[in-house]
C-alpha positions as CSV (number, residue, x, y, z in Angstrom):
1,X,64.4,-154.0,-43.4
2,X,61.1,-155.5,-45.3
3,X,58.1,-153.9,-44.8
4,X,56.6,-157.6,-43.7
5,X,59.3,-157.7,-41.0
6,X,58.1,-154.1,-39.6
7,X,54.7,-155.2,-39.9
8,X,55.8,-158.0,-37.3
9,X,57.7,-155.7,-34.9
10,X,54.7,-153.4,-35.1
11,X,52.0,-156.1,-34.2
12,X,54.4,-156.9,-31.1
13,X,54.1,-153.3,-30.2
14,X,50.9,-153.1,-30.4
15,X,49.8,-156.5,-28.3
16,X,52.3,-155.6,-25.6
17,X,51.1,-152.2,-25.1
18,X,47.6,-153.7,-24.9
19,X,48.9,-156.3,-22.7
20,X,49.8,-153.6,-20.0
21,X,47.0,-151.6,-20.5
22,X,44.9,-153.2,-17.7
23,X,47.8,-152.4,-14.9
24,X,48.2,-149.0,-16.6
25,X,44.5,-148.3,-15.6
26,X,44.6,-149.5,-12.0
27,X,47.2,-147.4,-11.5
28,X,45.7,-144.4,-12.6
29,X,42.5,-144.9,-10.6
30,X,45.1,-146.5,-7.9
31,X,42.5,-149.8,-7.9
32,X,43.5,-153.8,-8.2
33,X,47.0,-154.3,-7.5
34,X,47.5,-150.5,-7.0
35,X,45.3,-149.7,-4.9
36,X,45.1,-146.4,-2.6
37,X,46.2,-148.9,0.2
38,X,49.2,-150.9,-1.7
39,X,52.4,-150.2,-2.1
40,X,52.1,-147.4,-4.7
41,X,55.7,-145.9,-4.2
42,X,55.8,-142.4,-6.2
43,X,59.0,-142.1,-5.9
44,X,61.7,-138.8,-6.7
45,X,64.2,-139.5,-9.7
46,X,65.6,-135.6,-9.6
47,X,65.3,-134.8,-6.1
48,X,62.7,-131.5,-6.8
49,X,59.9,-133.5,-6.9
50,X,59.6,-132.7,-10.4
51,X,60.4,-136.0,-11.9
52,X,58.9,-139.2,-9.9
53,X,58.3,-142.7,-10.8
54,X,55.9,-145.3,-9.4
55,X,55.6,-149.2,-9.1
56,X,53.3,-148.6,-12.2
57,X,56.7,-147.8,-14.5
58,X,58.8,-150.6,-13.3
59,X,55.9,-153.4,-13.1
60,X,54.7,-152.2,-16.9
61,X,58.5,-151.9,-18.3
62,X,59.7,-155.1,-16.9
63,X,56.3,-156.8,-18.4
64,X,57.3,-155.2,-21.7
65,X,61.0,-156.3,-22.3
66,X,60.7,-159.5,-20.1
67,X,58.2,-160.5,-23.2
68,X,60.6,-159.1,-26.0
69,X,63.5,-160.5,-25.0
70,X,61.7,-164.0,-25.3
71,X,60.9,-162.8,-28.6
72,X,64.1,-160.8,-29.7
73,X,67.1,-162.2,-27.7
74,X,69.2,-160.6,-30.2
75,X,67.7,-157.3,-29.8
76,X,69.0,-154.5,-27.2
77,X,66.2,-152.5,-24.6
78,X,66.4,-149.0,-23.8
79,X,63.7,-147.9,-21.2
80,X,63.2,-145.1,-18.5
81,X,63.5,-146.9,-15.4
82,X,66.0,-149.3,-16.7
83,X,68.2,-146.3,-17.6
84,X,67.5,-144.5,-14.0
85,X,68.8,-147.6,-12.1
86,X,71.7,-146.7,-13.8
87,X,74.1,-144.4,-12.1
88,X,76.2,-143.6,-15.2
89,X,73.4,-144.0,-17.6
90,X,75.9,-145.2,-19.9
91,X,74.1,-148.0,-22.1
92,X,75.4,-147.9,-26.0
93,X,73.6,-146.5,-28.9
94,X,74.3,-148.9,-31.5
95,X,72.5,-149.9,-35.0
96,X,71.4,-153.0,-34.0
97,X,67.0,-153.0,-33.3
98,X,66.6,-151.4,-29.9
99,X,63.3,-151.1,-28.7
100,X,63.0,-147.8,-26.3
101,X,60.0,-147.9,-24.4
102,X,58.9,-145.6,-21.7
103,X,56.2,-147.8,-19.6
104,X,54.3,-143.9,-18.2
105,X,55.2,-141.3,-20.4
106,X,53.7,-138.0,-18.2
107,X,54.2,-139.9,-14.8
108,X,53.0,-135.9,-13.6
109,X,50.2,-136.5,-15.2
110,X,49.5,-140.1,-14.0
111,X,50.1,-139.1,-10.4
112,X,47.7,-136.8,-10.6
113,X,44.6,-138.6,-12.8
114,X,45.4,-136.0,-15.4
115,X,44.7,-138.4,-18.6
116,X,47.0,-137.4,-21.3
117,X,49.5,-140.0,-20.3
118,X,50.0,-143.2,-21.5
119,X,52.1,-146.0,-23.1
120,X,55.1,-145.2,-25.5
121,X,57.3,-148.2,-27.3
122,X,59.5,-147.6,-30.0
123,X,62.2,-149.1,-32.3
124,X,65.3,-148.0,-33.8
125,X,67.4,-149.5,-36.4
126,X,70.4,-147.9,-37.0
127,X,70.2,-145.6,-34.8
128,X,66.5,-144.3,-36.8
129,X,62.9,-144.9,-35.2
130,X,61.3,-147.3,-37.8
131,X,58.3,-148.5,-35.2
132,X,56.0,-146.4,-32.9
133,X,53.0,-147.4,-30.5
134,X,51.4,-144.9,-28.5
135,X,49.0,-146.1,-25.8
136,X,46.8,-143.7,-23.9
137,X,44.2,-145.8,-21.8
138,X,42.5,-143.4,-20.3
139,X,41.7,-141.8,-23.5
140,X,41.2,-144.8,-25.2
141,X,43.1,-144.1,-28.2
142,X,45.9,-146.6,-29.9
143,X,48.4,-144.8,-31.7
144,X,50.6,-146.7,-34.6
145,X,53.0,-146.5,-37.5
146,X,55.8,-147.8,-38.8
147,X,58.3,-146.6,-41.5
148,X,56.4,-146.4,-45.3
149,X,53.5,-147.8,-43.9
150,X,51.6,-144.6,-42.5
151,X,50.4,-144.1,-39.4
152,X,46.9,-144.6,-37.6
153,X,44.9,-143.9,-34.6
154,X,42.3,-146.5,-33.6
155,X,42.4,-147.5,-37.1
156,X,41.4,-144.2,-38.3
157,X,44.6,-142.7,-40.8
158,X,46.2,-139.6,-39.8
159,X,46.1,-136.8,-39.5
160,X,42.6,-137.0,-38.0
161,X,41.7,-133.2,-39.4
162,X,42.0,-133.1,-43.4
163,X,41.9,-131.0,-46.1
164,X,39.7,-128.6,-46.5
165,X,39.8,-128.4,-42.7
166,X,43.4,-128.6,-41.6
167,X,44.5,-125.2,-43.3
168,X,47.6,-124.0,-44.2
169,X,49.5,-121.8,-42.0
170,X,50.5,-118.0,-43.4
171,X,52.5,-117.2,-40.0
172,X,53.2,-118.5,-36.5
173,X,50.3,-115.9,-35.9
174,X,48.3,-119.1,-36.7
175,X,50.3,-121.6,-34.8
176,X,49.3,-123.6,-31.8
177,X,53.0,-124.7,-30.2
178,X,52.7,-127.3,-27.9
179,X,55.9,-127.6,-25.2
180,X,57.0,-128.6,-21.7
181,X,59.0,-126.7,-18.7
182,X,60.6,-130.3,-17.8
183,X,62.0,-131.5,-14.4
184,X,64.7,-129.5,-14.3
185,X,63.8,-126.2,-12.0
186,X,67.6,-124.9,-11.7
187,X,67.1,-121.0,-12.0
188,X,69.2,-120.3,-15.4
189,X,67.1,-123.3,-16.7
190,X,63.9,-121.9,-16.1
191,X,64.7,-118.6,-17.0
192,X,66.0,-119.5,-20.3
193,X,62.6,-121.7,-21.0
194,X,60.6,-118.6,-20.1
195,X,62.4,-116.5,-21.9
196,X,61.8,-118.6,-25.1
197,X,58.3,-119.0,-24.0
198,X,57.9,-114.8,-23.9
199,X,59.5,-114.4,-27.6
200,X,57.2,-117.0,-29.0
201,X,54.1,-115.6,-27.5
202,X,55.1,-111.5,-27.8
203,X,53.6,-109.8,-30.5
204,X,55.8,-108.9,-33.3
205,X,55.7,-105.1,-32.8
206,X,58.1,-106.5,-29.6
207,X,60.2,-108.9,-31.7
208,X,58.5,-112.6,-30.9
209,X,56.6,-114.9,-32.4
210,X,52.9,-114.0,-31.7
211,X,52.2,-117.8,-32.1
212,X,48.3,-118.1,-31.1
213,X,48.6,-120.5,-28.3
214,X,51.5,-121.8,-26.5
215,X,50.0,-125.0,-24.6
216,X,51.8,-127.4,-22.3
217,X,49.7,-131.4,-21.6
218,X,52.6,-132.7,-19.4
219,X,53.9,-135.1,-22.0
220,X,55.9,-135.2,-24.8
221,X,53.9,-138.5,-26.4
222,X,50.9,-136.7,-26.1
223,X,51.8,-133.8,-27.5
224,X,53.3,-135.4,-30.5
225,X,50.2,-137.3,-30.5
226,X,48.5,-134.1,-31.2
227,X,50.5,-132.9,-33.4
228,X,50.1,-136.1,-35.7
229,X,46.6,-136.0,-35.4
230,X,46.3,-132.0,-36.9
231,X,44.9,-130.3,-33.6
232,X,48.3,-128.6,-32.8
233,X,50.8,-127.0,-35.6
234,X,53.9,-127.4,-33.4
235,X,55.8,-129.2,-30.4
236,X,59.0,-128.0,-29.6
237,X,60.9,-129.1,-26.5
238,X,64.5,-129.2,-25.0
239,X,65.7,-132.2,-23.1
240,X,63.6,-134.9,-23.1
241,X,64.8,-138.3,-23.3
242,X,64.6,-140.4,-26.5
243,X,62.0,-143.2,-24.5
244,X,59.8,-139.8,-24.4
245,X,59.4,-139.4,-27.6
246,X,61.0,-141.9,-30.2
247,X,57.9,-144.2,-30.8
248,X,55.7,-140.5,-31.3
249,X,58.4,-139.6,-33.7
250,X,57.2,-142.3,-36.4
251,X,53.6,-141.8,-35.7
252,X,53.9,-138.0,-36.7
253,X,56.3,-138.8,-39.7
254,X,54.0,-141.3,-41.0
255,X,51.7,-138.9,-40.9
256,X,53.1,-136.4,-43.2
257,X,55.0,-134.4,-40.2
258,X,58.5,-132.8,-40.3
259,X,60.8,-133.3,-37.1
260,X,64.0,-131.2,-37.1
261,X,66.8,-130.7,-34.0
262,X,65.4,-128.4,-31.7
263,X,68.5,-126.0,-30.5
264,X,67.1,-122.7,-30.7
265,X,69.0,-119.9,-32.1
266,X,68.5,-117.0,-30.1
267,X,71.6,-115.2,-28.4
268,X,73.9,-117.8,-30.6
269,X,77.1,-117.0,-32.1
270,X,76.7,-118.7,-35.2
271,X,76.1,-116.5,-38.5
272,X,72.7,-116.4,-40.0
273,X,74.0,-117.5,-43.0
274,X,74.7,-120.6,-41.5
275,X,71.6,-121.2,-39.7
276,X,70.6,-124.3,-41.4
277,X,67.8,-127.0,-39.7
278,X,69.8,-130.2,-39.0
279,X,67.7,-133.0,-38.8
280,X,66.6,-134.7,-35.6
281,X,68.8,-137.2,-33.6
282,X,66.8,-138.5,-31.5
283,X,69.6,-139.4,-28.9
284,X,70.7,-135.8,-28.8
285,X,67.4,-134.8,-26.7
286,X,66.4,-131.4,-28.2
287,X,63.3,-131.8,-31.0
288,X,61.2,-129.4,-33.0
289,X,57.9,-131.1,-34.7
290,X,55.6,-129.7,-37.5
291,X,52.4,-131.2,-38.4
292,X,51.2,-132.0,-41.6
293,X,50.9,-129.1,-44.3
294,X,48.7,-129.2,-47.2
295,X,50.2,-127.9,-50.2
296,X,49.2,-124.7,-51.5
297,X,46.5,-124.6,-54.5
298,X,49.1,-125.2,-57.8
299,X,52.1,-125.2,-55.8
300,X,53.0,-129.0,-55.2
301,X,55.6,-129.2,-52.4
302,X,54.5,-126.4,-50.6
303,X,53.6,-127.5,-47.6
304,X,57.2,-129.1,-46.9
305,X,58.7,-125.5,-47.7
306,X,56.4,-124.0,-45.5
307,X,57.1,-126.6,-42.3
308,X,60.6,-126.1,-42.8
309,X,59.7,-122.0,-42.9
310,X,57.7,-122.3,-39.8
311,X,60.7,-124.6,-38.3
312,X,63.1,-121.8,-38.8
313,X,60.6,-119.1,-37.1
314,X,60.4,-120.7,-34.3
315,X,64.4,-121.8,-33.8
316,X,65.4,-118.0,-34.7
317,X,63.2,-117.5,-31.4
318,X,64.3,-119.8,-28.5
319,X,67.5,-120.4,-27.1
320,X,69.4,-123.6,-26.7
321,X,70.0,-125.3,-22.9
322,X,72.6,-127.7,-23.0
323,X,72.2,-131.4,-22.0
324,X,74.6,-134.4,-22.3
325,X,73.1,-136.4,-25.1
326,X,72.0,-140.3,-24.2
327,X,73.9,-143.0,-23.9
328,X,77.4,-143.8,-25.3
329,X,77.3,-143.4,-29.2
């Protein structure tokens, strides 16, 4: 793929996300077609009330790929509320260009005017995110990248926070790790995520982590968002979807992140000597992200080593959850 055909894809991201962004904003502030009085329709997806939907995701999602398939006939669409109409779920993961777009990424959030929630459209060829666009309206920031060509927010290169600023991390002591509970509120779920959540933040006298925050926006665009832009160290998160995430995945590569599988390790069978990071799949909906590292003073590629370090800390702390990967591969 050339970089001046990515540049194209990427420029179609970008217009379409600004295209919805007006309906995006009624919605929010439930004015204009949305309105407090119109047919708003939060609805349930999960049945816990943890996981809803509103005419704002299907009206901004059919917008979207109704303008890229006039674009891209040849191209296959992978979006939230497409896939929830679907009973089986079973759309196939192919390497032909598939654009995955969640049209509200932190629908939570949007329900409740809480404003880090927004936009997310991605693409994937073979199988890889090579395009992202992150839209936040509320927050007024534009989020973009695609593969080799770095990544930006409101034209402004990221990470936001540079060197000498955006320091380098001795221990997970200095660690801010962004995450999510999710929607599902079954008992051993929750339990395990809290356990994880205790080993992380427990000081290291107790066995965990000690990380210095553990802080959860509702979203997993946002957070990645954050992590891109240097105001978070970490995200780590078990079973999102790949709409959640896979535009935010190429904004925070682009911007000198690491993304890795997210299965934790904790309570597993498997020897340490074969506790090795895999790297992400973003179809298998388990992801751990590390921001940007600056390399140590005469030690060039030391910030890699020392993402991949961090990466292990964390996964030798949290358990894995099982979930049934997306669509048929």
């Amino acid at each position: 793929m050339s970089a001046e055909q990515l540049t194209e894809y990427l420029s179609t991201a970008i217009a379409l996300a600004k295209e919805v962004g007006p309906a995006f904003k009624d919605g929010f502030w439930r004015r204009g077609r949305f309105a407090a009085d119109s047919e708003f329709a939060v609805g349930d997806k999960t049945g816990n009330g943890a996981d809803c939907v509103t005419e704002v995701d299907r009206f901004i999602e059919r917008t979207i790929f109704a303008r890229l398939r006039e674009i891209y006939p040849d191209h296959r669409f992978v979006g939230e509320e497409t896939a929830a109409e679907d009973a089986d779920g079973d759309y196939r993961v192919t390497d032909d260009p598939t654009w995955v777009v969640d049209p509200v990424d932190g629908t939570n959030n949007f329900v409740h005017h809480f404003p880090y929630t927004g936009v997310s459209i991605g693409l994937t060829i073979g199988r890889e995110p090579v395009v992202g666009v992150v839209y936040l309206p509320i927050l007024d920031e534009l989020y973009t990248a695609a593969r080799g060509q770095g990544a930006f927010m409101n034209g402004r290169r990221l990470p936001l926070i540079q060197p000498p600023v955006l320091t380098t991390p001795a221990s997970l002591a200095e660690c801010s790790v962004l995450c999510e509970h999710g929607s599902d509120r079954s008992e051993p779920v929750v339990r395990s995520r809290l356990a994880s959540f205790a080993r992380l933040l427990l000081d290291k006298r107790h066995g965990g982590g000690c990380i210095q925050s553990l802080r959860v926006t509702g979203g997993a665009c946002p957070d990645i968002t954050l992590v891109a832009k240097g105001v978070a160290e970490m995200y780590w998160e078990l079973g999102p979807h790949a709409w959640d995430f896979a535009a935010a995945v190429t904004i925070l590569v682009e911007a000198g992140g690491a993304v890795f599988d997210g299965a934790g390790w904790w309570g597993s069978d498997l020897p340490e000597a074969q506790r090795a990071l895999r790297p992400l799949n973003i179809w298998n909906r388990k992801i751990l992200a590390v921001r940007f590292i600056p390399d140590l003073p005469g030690r060039p590629g030391s910030g890699r080593e020392i993402q991949k370090r961090l990466a292990r800390e964390v996964l030798e702390l949290v358990e894995d959850i099982p979930y049934a990967p997306d669509g048929v591969h």
